[in-house]
DRENDO-1510 file (C-alpha; in Angstrom, 1 decimal, always signed):
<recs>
REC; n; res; u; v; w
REC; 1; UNK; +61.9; +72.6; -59.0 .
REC; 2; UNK; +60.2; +69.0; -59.6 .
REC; 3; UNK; +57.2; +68.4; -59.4 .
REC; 4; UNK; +57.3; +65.1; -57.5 .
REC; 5; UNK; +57.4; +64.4; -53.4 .
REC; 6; UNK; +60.4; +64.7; -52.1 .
REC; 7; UNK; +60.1; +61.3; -49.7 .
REC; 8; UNK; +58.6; +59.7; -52.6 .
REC; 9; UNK; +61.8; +60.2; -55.0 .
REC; 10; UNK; +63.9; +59.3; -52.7 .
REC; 11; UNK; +62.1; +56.3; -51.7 .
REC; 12; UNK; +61.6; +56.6; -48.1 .
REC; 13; UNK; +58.6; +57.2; -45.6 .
REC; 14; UNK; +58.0; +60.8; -44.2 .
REC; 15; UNK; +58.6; +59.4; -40.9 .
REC; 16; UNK; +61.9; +58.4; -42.2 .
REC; 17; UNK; +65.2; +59.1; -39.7 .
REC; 18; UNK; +68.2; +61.4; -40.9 .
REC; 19; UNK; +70.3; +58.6; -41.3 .
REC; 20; UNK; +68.1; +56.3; -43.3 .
REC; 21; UNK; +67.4; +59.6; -45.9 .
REC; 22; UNK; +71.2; +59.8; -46.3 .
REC; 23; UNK; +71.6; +56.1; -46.7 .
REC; 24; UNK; +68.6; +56.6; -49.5 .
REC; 25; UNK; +70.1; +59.4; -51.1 .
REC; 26; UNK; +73.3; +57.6; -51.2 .
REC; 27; UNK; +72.6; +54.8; -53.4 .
REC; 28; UNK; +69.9; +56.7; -55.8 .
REC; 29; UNK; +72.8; +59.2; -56.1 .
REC; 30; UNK; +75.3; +56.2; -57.3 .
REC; 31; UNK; +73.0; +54.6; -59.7 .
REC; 32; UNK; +71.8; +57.7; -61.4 .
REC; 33; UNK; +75.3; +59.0; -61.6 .
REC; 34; UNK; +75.7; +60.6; -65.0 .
REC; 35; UNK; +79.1; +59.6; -65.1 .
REC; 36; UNK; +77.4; +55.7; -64.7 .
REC; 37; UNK; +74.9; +57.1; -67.4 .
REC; 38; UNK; +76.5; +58.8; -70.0 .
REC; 39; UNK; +74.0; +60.5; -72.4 .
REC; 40; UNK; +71.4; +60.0; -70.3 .
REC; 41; UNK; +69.1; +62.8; -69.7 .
REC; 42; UNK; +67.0; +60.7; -67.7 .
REC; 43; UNK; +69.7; +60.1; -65.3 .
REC; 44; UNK; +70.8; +63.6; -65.6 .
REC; 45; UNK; +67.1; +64.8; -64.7 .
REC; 46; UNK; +66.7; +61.9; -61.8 .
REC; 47; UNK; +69.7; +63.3; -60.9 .
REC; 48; UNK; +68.6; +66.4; -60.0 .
REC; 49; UNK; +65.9; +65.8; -58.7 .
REC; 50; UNK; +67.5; +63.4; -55.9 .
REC; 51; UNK; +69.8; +66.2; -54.9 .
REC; 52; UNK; +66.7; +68.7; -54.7 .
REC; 53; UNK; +64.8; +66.5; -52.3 .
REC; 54; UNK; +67.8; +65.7; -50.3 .
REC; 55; UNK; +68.9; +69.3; -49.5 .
REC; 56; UNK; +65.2; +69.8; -48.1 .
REC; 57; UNK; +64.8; +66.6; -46.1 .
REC; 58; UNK; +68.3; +66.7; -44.5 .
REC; 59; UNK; +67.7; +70.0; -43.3 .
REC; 60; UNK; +65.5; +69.8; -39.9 .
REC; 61; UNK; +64.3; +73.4; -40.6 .
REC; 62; UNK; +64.0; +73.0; -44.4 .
REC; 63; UNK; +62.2; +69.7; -43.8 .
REC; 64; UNK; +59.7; +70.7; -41.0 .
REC; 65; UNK; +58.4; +73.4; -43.1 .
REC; 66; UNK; +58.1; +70.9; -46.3 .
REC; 67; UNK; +56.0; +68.4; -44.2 .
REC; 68; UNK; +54.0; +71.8; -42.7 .
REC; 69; UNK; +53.0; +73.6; -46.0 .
REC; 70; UNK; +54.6; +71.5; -49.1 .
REC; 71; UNK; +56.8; +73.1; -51.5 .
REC; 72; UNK; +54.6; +76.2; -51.2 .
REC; 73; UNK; +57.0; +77.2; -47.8 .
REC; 74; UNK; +59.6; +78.1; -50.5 .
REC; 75; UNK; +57.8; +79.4; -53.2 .
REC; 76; UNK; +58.2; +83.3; -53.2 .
REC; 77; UNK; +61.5; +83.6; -51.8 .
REC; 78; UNK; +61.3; +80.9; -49.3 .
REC; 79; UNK; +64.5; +79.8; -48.9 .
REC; 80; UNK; +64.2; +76.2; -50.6 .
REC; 81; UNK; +65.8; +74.9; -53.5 .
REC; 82; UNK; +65.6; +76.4; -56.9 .
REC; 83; UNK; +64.9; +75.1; -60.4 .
REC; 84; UNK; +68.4; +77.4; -61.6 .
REC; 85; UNK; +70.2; +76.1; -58.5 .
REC; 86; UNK; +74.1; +76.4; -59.7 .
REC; 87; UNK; +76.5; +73.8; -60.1 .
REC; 88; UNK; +78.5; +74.8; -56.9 .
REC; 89; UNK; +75.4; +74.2; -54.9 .
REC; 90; UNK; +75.3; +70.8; -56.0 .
REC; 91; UNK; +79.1; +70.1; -55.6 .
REC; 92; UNK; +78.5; +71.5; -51.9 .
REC; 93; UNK; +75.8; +69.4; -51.5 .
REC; 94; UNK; +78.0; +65.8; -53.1 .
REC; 95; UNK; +80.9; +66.5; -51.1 .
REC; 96; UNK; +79.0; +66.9; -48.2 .
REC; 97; UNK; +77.6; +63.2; -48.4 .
REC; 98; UNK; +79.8; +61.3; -50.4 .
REC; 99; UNK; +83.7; +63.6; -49.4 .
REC; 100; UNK; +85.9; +62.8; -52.0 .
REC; 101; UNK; +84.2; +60.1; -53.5 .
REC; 102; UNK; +82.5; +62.8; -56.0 .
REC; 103; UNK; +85.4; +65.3; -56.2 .
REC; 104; UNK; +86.9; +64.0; -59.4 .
REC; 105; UNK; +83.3; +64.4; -60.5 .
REC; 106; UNK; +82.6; +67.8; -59.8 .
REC; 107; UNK; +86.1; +69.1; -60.5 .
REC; 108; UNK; +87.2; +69.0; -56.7 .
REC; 109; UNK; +89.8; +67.1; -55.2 .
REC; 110; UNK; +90.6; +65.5; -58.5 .
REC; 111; UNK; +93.3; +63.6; -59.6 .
REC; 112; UNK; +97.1; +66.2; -59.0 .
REC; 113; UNK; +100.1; +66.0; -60.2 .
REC; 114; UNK; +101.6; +62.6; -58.9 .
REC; 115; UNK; +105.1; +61.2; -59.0 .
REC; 116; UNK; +107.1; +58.5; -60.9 .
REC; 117; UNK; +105.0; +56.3; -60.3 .
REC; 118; UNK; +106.5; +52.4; -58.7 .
REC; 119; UNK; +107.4; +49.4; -61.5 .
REC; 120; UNK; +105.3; +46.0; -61.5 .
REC; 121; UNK; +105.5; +42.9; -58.9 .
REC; 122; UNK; +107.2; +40.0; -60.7 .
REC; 123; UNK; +106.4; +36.3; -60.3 .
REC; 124; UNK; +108.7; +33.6; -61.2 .
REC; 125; UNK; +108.3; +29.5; -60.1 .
REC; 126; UNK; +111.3; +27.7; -58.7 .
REC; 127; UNK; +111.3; +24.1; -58.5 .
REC; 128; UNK; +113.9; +22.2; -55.9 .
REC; 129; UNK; +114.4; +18.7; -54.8 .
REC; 130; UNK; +113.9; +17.5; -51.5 .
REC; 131; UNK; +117.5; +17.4; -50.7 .
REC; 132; UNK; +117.6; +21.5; -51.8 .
REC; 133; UNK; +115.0; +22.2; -49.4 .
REC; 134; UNK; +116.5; +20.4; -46.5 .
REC; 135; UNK; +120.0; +21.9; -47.1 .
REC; 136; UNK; +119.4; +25.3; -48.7 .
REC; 137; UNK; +120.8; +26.3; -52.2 .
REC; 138; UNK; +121.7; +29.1; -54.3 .
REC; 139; UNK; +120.2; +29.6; -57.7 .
REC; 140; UNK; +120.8; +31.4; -60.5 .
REC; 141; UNK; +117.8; +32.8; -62.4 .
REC; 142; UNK; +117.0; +34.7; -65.3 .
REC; 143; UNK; +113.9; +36.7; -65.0 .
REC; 144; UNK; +112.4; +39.0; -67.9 .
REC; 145; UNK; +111.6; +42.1; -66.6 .
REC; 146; UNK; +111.3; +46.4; -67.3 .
REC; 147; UNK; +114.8; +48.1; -66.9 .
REC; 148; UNK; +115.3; +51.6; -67.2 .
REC; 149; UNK; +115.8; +52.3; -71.4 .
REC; 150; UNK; +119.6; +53.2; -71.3 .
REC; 151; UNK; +119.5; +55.7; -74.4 .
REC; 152; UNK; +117.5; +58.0; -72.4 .
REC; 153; UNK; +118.5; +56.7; -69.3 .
REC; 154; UNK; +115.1; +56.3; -68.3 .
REC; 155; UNK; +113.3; +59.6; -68.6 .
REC; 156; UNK; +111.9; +58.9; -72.0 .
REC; 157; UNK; +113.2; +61.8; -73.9 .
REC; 158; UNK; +115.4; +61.9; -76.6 .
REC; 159; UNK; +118.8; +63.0; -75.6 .
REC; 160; UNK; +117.5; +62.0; -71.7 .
REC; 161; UNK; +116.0; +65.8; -71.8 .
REC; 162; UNK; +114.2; +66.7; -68.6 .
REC; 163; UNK; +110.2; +66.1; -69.0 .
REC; 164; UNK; +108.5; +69.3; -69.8 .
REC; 165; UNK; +105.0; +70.7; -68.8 .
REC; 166; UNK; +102.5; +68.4; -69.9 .
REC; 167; UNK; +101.0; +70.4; -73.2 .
REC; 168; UNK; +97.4; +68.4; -72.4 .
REC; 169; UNK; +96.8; +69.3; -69.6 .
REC; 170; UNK; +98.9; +72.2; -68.4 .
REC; 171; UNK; +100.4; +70.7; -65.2 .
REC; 172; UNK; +97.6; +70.0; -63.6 .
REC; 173; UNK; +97.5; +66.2; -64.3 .
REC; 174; UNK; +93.3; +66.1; -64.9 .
REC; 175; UNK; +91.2; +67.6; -68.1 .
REC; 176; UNK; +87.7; +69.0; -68.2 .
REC; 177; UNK; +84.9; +68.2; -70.7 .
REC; 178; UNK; +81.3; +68.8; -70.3 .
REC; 179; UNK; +78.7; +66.6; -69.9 .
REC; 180; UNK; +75.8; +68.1; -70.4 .
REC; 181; UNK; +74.4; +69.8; -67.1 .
REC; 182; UNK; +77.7; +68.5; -65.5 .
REC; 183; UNK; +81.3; +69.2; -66.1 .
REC; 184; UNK; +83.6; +66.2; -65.9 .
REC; 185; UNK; +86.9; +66.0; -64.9 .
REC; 186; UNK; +89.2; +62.8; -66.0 .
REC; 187; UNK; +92.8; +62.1; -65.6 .
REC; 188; UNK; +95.1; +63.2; -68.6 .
REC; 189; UNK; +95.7; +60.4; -70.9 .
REC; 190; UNK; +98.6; +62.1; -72.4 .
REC; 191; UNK; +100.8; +62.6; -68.9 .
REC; 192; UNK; +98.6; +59.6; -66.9 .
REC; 193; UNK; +98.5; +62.3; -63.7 .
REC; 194; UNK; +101.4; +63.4; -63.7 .
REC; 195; UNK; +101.7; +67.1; -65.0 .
REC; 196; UNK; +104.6; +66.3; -67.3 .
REC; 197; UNK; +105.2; +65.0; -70.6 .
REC; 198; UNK; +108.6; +64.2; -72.8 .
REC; 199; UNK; +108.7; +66.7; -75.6 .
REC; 200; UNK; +110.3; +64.5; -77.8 .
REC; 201; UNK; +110.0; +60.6; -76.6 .
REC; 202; UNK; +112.7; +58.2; -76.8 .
REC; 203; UNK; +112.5; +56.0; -79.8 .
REC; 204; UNK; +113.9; +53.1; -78.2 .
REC; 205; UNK; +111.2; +53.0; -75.6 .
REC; 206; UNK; +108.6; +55.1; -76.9 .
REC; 207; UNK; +108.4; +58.1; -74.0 .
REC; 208; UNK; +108.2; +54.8; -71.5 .
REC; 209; UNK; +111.3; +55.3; -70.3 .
REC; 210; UNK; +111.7; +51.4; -69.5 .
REC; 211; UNK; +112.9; +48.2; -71.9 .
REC; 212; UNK; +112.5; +44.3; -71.9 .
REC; 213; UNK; +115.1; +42.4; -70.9 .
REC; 214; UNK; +116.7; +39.3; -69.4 .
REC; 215; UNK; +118.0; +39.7; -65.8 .
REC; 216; UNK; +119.9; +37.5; -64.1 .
REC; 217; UNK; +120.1; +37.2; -60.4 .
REC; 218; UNK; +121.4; +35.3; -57.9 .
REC; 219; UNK; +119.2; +34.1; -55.5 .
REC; 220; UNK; +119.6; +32.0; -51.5 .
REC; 221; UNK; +116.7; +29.8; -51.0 .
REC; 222; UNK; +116.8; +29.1; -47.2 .
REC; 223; UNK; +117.1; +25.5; -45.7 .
REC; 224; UNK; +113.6; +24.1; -44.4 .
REC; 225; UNK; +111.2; +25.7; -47.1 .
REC; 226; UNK; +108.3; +23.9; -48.2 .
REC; 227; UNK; +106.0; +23.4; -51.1 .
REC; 228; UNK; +104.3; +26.6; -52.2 .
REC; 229; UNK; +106.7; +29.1; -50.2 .
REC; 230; UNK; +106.6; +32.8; -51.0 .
REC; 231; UNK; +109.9; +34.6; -51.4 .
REC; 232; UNK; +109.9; +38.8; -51.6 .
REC; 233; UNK; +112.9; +39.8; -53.4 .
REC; 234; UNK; +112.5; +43.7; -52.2 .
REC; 235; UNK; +113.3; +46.2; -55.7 .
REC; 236; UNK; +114.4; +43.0; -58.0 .
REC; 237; UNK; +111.1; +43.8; -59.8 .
REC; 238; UNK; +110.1; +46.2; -62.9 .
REC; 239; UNK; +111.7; +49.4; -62.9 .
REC; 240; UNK; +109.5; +52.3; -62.5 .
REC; 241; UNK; +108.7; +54.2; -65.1 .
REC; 242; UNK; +110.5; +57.9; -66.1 .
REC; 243; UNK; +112.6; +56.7; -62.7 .
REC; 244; UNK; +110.1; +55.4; -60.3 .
REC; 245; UNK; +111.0; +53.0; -57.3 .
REC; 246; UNK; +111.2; +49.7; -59.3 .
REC; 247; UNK; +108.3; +46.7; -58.2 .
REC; 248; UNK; +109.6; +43.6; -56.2 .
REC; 249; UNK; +110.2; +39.6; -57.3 .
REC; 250; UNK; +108.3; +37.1; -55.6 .
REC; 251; UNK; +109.6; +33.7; -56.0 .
REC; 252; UNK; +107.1; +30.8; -55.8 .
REC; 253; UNK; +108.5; +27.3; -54.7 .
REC; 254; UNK; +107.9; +23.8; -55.6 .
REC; 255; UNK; +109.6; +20.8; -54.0 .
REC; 256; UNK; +109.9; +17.7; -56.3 .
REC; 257; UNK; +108.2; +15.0; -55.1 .
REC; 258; UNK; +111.2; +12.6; -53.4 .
REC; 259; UNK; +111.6; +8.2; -54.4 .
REC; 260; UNK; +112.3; +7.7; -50.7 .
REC; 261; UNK; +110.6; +9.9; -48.6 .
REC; 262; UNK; +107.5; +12.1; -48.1 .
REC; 263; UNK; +107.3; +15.2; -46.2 .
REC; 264; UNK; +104.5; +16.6; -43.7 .
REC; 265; UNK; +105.7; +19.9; -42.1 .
REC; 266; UNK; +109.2; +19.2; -40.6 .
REC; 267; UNK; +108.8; +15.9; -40.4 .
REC; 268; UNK; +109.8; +12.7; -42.7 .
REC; 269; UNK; +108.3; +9.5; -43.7 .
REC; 270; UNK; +109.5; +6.5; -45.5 .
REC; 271; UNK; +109.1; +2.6; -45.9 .
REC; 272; UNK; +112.1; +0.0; -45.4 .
REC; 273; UNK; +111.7; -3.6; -46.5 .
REC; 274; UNK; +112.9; -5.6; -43.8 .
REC; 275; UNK; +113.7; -9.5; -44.5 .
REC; 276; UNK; +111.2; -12.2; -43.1 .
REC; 277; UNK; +114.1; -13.7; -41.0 .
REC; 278; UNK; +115.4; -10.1; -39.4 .
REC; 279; UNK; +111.6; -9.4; -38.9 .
REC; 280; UNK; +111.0; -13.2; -37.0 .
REC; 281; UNK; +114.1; -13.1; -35.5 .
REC; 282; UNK; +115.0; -9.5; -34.5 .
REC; 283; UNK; +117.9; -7.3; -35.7 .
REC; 284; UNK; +119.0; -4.2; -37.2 .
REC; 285; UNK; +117.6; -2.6; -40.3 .
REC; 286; UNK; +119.8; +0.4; -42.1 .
REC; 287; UNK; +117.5; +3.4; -42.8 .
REC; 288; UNK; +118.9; +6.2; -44.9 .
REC; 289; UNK; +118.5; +9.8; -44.0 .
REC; 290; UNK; +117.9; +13.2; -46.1 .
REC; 291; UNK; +121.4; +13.9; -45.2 .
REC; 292; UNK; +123.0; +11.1; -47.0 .
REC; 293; UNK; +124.0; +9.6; -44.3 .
REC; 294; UNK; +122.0; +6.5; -42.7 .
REC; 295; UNK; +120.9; +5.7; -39.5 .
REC; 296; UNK; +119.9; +1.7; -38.0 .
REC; 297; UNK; +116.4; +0.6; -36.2 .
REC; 298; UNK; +116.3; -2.1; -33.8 .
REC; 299; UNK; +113.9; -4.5; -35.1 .
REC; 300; UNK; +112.1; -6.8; -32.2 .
REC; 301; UNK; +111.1; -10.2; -32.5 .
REC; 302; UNK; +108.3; -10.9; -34.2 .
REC; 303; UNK; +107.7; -7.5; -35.8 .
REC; 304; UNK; +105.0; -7.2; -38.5 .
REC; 305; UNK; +104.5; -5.2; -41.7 .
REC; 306; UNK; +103.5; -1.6; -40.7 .
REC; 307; UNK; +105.7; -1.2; -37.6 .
REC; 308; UNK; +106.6; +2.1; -37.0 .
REC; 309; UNK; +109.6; +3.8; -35.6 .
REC; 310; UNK; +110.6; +7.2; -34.8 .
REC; 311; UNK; +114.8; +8.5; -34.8 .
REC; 312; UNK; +114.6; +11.8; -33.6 .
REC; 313; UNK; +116.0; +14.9; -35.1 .
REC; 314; UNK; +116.3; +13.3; -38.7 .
REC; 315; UNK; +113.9; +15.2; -40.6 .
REC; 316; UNK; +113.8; +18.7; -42.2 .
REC; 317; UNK; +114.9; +22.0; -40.6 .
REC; 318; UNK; +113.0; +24.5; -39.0 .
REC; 319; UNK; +113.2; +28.1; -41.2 .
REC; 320; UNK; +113.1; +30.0; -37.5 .
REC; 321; UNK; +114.9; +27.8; -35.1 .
REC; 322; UNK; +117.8; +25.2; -35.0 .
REC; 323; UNK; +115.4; +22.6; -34.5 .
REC; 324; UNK; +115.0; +19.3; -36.8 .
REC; 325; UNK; +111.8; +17.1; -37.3 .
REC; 326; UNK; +111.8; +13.7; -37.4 .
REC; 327; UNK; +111.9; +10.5; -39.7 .
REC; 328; UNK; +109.2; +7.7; -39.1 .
REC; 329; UNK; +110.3; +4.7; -40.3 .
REC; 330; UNK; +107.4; +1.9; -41.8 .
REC; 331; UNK; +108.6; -1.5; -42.0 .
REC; 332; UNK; +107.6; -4.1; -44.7 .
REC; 333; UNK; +108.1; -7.3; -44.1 .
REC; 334; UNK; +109.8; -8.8; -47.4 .
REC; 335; UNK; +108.9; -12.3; -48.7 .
REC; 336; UNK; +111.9; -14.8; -49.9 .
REC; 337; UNK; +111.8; -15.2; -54.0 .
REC; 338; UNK; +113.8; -17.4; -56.1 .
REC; 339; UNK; +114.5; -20.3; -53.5 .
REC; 340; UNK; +117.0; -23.0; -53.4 .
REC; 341; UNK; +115.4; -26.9; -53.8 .
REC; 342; UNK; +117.4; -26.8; -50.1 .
REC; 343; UNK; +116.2; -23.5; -48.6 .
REC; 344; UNK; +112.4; -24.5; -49.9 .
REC; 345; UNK; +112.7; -27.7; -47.9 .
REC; 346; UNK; +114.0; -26.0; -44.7 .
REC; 347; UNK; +111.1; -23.5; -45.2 .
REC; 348; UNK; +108.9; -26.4; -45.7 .
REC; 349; UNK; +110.0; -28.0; -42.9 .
REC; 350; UNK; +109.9; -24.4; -40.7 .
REC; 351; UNK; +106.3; -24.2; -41.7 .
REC; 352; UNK; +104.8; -27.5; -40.2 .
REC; 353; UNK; +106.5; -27.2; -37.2 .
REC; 354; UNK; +104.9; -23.4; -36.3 .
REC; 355; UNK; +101.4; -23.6; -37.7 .
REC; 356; UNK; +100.4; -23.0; -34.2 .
REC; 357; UNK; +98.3; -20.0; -32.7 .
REC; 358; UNK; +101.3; -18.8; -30.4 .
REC; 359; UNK; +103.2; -19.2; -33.8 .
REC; 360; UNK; +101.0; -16.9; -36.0 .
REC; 361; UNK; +98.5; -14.8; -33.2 .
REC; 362; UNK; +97.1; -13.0; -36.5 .
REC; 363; UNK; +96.1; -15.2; -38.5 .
REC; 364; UNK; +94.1; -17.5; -35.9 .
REC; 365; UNK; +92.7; -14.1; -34.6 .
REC; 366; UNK; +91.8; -13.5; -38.2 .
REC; 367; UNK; +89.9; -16.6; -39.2 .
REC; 368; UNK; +88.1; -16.7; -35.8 .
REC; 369; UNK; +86.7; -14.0; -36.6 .
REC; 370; UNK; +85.7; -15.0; -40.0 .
REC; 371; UNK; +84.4; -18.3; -38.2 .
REC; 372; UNK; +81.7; -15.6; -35.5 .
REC; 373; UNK; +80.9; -13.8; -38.8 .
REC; 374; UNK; +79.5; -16.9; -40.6 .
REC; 375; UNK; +78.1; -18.5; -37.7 .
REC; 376; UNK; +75.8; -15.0; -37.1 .
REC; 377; UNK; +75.1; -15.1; -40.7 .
REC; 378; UNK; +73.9; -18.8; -40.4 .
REC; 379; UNK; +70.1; -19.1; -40.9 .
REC; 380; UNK; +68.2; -20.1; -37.7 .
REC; 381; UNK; +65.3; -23.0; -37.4 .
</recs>
């Protein structure tokens, strides 16, 4: 029995509520661990100790007679804890607080003897074009990956001879050791949990039961996807080991970024350079589509650089409906290069007879406002 207070090592007041001694008890209980604290009698003593006070103070009865006449109310065949309590006691007293988080601990509710156990998630990047995405396409990877050992045909035995009782371990997927006042139970490293062992492992795949190879699959990348997708191949991952359910193959997609257009969700944008004449004049102005095809925008009189239009239905595919986004369409306004001695003097001539504000509404607008600017910047006398 220790010598110490029972609300002092367990850090809490006396007038301390049932829940905030458990909550105490709890985390003193975690740290002091011996299994945290290997080797440690320190621990192992703290250890103790924290389990002593607690099955007093939790204990209404227990504790009203500790906070009445001390530890002298279970001296003399009191009732209280004692200094040779046995290790059951304290595994009663664990897996009453923590449930199974102590079992493996205390030998209780440990690791069993588990099944084949399920192969690895694979990851593997696919890059498209724009054009893929917006029509769908079928690829053909190759993806390294675990596949059952064909020698042993996956059980990882010699002659694929049935897995025997694991030697370790006896079956029972856990071993024992003692720690000193504890006994420790771990999972077997020879059989990983799962009560069997080959007798004589494959060569080829050293008792794994699984080898590295190249697969190659055929995969449907559905129209409408977008930069960054996910797609879940279900079972196209790793095999499982000694015939477990094999992992799946997640494919991660990039688009290539596209000369013509950029995406945002379903729809599509692009630029068309419109010449100065079509955009002073009016007209039509061919726009090409993700479908190879082409569609034509009605250019007004008088449009500008940065005039948008919108053709409906022209951009990428939905992934859950029938429905298509949309192309915006930015015109630029194209300046004439490499002129004639003929059409420079009909330009010439175009020019002084429009340098009018109905003629260029912009550019007035634009230098009368440069004119307020300077004028409210002008010193005053």
């Amino acid at each position: 029995m220790t010598n110490r207070d029972y609300y002092e090592v367990l850090g809490v007041p006396r007038t301390a509520d049932q829940a905030a001694i458990k909550a105490a008890f709890r985390k003193l209980a975690m740290k002091h661990h011996p299994d945290q604290n290997p080797g440690c009698k320190v621990s192992e003593e703290t250890f103790k100790e924290i389990g002593e006070a607690y099955s007093v103070l939790s204990d209404e009865a227990k504790r009203a007679q500790y906070d009445r006449f001390g530890k002298a109310a279970f001296q003399n065949g009191g009732g209280g804890p004692q200094s040779g309590a046995g290790f059951a006691d304290f595994a009663d007293l664990f897996n009453e607080v923590f449930g199974g988080d102590f079992g493996e601990f205390f030998g209780r509710g440990g690791p069993r003897p588990r099944g084949p156990e399920r192969g690895a998630d694979r990851r593997y990047d696919v890059e498209i074009s724009l054009e893929q995405a917006f029509a769908g396409v079928e690829r053909e990877i190759n993806v390294p990956a675990a596949v059952k050992c064909e020698p042993c045909r996956g059980t990882g035995s010699e002659g694929a001879a049935p897995p025997e009782l694991c030697r370790t371990c006896q079956g029972a997927g856990q071993v024992q050791a003692s720690q000193g006042f504890f006994r420790v139970v771990r999972t077997c490293p020879t059989c990983h949990g799962r009560g069997q062992a080959a007798a004589n492992p494959c060569k080829h795949c050293s008792g794994r039961g699984l080898q590295q190879k190249q697969r190659t699959l055929s995969v449907k990348i559905p129209a409408g996807v977008e930069d960054g997708a996910r797609i879940r191949l279900a079972g196209e991952g790793d095999a499982g080991p000694r015939g477990g359910p094999n992992g799946d193959l997640y494919l991660f997609l990039s688009v290539r970024p596209h000369q013509l257009f950029e995406r945002d969700g379903p729809d599509l944008y692009c630029r068309v350079p419109v010449a100065m004449h079509t955009a002073a004049l009016g007209g039509e102005a061919e726009v090409p589509t993700i479908d190879g095809e082409s569609s034509s925008v009605s250019i007004p009189t008088g449009a500008q650089t940065g005039r948008r239009f919108r053709i409906k239905g022209k951009g990428m595919p939905s992934l859950r409906s029938r429905e298509r986004g949309d192309l915006h369409v930015e015109i630029q306004v194209e300046t004439p290069v490499n002129l004639s001695a003929k059409q420079r003097k009909l330009l010439e001539e175009f020019a002084a007879s429009c340098s009018g504000e109905s003629h260029h509404p912009q550019t007035h607008g634009f230098f009368d406002s440069v004119k307020r600017f300077f004028e409210t910047q002008a010193p005053k006398h």
